[in-house]
C-alpha positions in Angstrom: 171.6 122.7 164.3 170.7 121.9 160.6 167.2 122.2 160.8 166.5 126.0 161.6 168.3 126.5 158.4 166.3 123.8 156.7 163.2 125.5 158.3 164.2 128.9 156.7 164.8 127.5 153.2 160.8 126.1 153.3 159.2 129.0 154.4 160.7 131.5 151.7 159.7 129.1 148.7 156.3 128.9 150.1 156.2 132.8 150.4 157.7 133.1 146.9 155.0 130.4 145.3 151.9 132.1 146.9 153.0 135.9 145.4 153.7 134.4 141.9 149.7 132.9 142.6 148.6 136.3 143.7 149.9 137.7 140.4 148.4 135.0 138.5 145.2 135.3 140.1 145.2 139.5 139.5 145.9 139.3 136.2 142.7 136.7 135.6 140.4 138.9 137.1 141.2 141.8 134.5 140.4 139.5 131.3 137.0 138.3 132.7 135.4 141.3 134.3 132.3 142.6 132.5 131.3 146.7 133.0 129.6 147.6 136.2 130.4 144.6 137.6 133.4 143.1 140.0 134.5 140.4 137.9 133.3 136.5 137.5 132.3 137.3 133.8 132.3 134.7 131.3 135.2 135.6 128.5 133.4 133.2 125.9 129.9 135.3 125.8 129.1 136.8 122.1 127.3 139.6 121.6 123.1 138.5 120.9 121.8 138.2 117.4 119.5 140.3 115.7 115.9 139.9 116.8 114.6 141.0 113.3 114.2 139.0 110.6 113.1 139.7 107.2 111.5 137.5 104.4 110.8 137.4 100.8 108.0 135.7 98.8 109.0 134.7 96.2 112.0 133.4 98.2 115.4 134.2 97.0 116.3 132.1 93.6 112.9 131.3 93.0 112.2 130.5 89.0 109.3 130.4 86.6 107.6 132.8 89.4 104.1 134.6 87.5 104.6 138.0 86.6 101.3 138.9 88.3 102.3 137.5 91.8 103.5 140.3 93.8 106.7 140.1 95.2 106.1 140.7 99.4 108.6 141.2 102.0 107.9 141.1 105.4 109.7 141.3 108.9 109.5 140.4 112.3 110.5 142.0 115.7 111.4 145.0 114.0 110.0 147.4 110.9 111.0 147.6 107.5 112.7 150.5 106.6 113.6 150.1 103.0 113.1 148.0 99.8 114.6 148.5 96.3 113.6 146.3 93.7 115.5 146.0 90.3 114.5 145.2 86.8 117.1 143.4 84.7 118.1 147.1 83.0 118.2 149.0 86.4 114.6 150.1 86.8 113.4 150.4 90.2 110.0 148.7 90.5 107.1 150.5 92.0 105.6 149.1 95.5 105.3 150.3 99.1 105.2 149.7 102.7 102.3 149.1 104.6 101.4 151.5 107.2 102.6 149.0 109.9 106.3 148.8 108.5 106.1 144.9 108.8 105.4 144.5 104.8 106.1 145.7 101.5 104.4 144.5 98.5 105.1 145.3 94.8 102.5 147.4 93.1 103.2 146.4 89.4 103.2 143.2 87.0 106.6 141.7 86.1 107.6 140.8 82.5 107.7 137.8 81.2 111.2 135.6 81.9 113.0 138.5 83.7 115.6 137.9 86.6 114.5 140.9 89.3 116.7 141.6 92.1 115.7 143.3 96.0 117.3 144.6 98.7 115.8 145.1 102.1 116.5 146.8 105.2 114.6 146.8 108.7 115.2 147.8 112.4 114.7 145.2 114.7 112.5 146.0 118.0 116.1 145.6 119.5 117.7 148.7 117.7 119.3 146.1 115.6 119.7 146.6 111.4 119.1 143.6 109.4 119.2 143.5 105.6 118.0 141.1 102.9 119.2 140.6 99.5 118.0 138.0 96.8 116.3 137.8 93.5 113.9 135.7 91.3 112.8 134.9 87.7 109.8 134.8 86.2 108.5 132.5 83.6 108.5 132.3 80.1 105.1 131.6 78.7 105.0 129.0 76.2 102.1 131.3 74.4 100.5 134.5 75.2 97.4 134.5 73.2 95.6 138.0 72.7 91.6 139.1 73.8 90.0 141.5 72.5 87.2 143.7 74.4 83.9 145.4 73.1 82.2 147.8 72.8 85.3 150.0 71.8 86.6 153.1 73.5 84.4 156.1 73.7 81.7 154.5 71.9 77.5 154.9 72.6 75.6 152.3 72.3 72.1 151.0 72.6 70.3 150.4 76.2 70.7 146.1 75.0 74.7 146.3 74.5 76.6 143.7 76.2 80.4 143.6 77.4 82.0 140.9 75.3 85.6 139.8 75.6 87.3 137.2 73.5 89.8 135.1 73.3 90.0 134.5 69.1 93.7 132.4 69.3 92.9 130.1 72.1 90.3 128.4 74.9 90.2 129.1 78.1 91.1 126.7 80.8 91.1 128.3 84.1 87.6 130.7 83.6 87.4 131.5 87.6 90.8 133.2 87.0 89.8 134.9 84.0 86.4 136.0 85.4 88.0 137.1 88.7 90.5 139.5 86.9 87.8 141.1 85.1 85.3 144.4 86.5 82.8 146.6 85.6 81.8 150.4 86.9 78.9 151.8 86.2 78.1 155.8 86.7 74.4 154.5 87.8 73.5 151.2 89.5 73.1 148.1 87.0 72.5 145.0 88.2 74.9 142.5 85.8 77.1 139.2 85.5 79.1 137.9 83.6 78.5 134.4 81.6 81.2 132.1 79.6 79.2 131.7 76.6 81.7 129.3 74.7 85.7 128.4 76.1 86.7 131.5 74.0 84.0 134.5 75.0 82.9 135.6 78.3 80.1 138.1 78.3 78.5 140.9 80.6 74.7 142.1 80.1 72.5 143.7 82.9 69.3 142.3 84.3 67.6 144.5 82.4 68.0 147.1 80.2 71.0 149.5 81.0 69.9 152.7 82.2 70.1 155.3 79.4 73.1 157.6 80.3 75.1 155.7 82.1 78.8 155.6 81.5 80.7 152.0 82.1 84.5 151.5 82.4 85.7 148.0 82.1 89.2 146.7 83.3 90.8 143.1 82.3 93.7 142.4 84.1 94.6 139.8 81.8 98.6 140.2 81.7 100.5 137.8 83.2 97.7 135.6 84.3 97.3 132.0 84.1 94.5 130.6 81.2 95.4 127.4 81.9 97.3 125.1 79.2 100.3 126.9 79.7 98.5 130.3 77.9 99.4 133.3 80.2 97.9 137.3 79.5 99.3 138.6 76.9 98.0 142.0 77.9 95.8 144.1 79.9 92.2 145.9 78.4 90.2 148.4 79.2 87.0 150.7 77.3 85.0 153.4 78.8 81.8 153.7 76.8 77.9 155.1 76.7 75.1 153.9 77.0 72.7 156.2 74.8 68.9 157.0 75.2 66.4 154.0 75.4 65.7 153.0 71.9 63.5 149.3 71.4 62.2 148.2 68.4 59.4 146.0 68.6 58.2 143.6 65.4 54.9 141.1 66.3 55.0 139.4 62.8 51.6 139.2 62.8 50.7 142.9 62.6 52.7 143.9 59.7 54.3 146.7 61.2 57.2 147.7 63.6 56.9 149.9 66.5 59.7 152.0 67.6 59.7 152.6 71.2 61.6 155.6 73.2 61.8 155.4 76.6 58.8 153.1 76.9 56.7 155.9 74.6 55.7 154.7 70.8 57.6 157.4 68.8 57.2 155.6 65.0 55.0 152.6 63.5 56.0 151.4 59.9 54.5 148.8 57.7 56.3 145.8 57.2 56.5 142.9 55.5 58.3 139.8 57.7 59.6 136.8 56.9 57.0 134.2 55.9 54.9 132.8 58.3 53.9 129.1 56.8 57.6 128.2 57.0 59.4 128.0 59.6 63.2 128.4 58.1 62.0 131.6 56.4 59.8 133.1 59.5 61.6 136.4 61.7 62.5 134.2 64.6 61.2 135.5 68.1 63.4 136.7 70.4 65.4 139.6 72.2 68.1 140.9 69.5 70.5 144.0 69.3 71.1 146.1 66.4 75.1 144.4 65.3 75.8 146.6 62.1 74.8 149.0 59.8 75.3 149.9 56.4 73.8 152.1 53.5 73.8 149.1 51.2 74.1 145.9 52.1 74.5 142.7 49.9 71.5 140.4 50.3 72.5 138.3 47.8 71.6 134.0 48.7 72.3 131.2 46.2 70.5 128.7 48.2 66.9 130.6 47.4 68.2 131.6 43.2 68.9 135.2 43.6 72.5 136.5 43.7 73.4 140.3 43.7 70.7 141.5 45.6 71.6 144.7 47.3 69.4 146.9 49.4 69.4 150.3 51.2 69.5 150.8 54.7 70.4 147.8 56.1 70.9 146.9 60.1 71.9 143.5 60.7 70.2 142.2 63.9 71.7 138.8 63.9 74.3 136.2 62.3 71.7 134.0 61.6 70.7 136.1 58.6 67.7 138.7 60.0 68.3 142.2 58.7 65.7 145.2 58.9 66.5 147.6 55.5 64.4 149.0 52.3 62.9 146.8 50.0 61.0 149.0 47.4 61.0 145.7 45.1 58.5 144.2 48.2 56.6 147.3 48.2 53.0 145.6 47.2 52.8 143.2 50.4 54.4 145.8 52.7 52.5 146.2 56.0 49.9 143.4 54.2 52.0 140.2 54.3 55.3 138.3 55.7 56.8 137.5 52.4 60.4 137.5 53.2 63.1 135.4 54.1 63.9 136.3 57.5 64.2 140.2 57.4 61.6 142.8 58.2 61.5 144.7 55.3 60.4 148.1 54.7 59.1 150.9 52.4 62.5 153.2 51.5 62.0 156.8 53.3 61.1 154.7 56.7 64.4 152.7 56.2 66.4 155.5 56.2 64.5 157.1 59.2 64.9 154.2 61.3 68.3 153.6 60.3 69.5 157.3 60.9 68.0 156.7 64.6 69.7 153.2 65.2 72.6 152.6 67.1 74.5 149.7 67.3 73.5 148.2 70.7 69.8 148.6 70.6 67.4 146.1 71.4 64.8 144.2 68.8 62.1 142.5 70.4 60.6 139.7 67.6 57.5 137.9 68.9 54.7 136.5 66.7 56.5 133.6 64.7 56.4 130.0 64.7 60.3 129.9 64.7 62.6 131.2 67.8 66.0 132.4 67.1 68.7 129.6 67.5 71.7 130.6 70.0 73.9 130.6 67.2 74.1 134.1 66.3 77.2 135.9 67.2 75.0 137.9 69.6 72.6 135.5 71.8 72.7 137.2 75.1 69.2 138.2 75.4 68.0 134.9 74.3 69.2 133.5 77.4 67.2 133.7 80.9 68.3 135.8 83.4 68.6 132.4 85.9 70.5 130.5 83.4 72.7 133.4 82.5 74.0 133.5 86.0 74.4 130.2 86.2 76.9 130.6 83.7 79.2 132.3 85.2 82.8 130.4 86.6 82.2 131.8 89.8 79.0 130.8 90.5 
């Protein structure tokens, strides 16, 4: 009789167990479902990470960085849509974004041991924003020597002028760099190179004669660049000069006389008297010069051969090595007859003056005739050199 009761008991704790189940089970489903679906999602999924990913060179915190490398930022899976780059007092730095959004570059030189800060922002290719923040300082040179560049600013010059630009407080290490951060434009084609003609000055001359007319800009980029020993830029050059009508003088010692050419036609012939022919130290040396100076009187006064205070009129200096052309009245008697000077062509006064009044700094003196040739250790030897050994002068050869 006991166990229908028993029997009763069972059955309504097992129907009690399986609804408290069914409720468990109901409210699990509820927690895990995922949209448009029916359930059996995984609660512990996180959301996908950006697929974009930006990057800076220099990276962020990078020291003793060159002002003259560009700062780049680039991106990945996605396209950049901003950058903002920050001098130390708030200055935005120019740059821009390349035309395929997956770079920016900077578009100016840094100064020297600055801290400069950016902030970028891109889309990624999912929809996604990323940004990028960091910064960077540059070095601090431990010298910035100065260069200097000639011919000077709106100058004309003579068709034998060449580019010179030197470095008077230091020596160049790294040339290539140098060479590489340094062009010429020319209004007419010129064929040209440059050539290191000592660690302190490199030079640039055409083939031939430059085209009369033309006009010539030329650009160093020298700030912030490496010289090597630990010398950076100090700062950047530039000249835009002339190059006047085709002037060339022409002295053959032996004839006593010098021929002024322009543009290949004899325009003037004047009696000379050159430097003496039985010695050596005292001929006109042969070789290609350039007018370097001129002056109304100059002081042509030499110890070493007894005569001190010597001024003449009309002088142009064609080298360092001592060779002028200018008046000598006091001469007068061998003039266009015999080479009785010391180095210098000298002539009679009112030709002086005409020729000087028609020089200009830059022109070319052709000297042939002489037992002597003129050393390369004029300030100006660039004509004295071949045209196959100038190139091979060159750092990037």
């Amino acid at each position: 009789m006991r166990r229908p009761a028993s029997t009763t008991r069972t059955t309504g704790l097992v129907g009690a167990l399986f609804l408290v189940l069914a409720l468990l089970a109901g409210c699990t489903s509820e927690q895990t479902g995922t949209p448009g679906g029916s359930g059996g999602g995984d609660s512990g999924q996180q959301e996908a990470a950006p697929k974009a990913k930006l990057a800076a060179s220099p990276a962020n915190d990078a020291a003793d960085v060159p002002p003259g490398d560009p700062l780049k930022i680039s991106v990945t899976d996605g396209a950049i849509d901003s950058v903002e780059v920050l001098s130390p007092d708030g200055k935005a730095v120019k740059g821009a974004v390349a035309a395929d959004k997956l770079s920016w570059a900077s578009s100016e030189v840094f100064g020297y041991g600055k801290k400069y800060t950016y902030t970028a922002a891109a889309t990624g290719s999912d929809g996604k924003k990323v940004e990028l923040k960091g910064g960077f300082t540059t070095l601090k040179p431990a010298k910035t020597p100065r260069a200097t560049i000639n011919p000077a600013d709106n100058a004309t010059v003579g068709v034998g002028m060449p580019i010179s630009v030197k470095f008077p407080e230091g020596k160049v290490t790294d040339k290539a760099a140098v060479e590489k951060a340094l062009s010429v434009e020319t209004s007419k084609p010129v064929d040209g190179a440059w050539a290191w003609l000592n660690d302190q000055q490199v030079d640039w001359r055409p083939k031939e004669y430059w085209p009369a007319g033309t006009k010539v800009t030329v650009t160093a980029k020298l700030y912030g660049l490496a010289y090597g020993g630990g010398a950076y830029g100090k700062a950047d050059l530039s000249t835009a000069f002339t190059i006047g009508r085709n002037q060339v003088v022409k002295v053959n010692t032996p004839d006593h006389k010098m021929n002024v050419y322009r543009d290949g036609q004899l325009t003037a012939s004047y009696p000379s008297s050159n430097g003496k022919d039985a010695d050596p130290d005292l001929n006109t040396p042969n070789g290609t010069l350039i007018v370097m100076q001129k002056d109304p009187i100059g002081d042509f006064s030499n110890p070493r051969y007894g005569y001190t205070n010597v001024k003449k009129k009309w002088a142009v200096r064609i080298s360092n090595h001592g060779e002028f052309i200018h008046e000598n009245e006091e001469n007068r008697a061998n003039i266009g007859k015999a080479n009785t000077s010391h180095g210098c062509v000298n002539l009679l006064e009112p030709d002086a003056k005409a020729y000087f009044d028609s020089a200009l700094i830059g022109d070319p003196v052709e000297i042939t005739g002489s037992k002597a040739n003129m050393p390369t250790s004029s300030d100006v030897f660039d004509w004295l050199i071949p045209w196959s050994q100038w190139q091979k002068m060159s750092a990037l050869r």
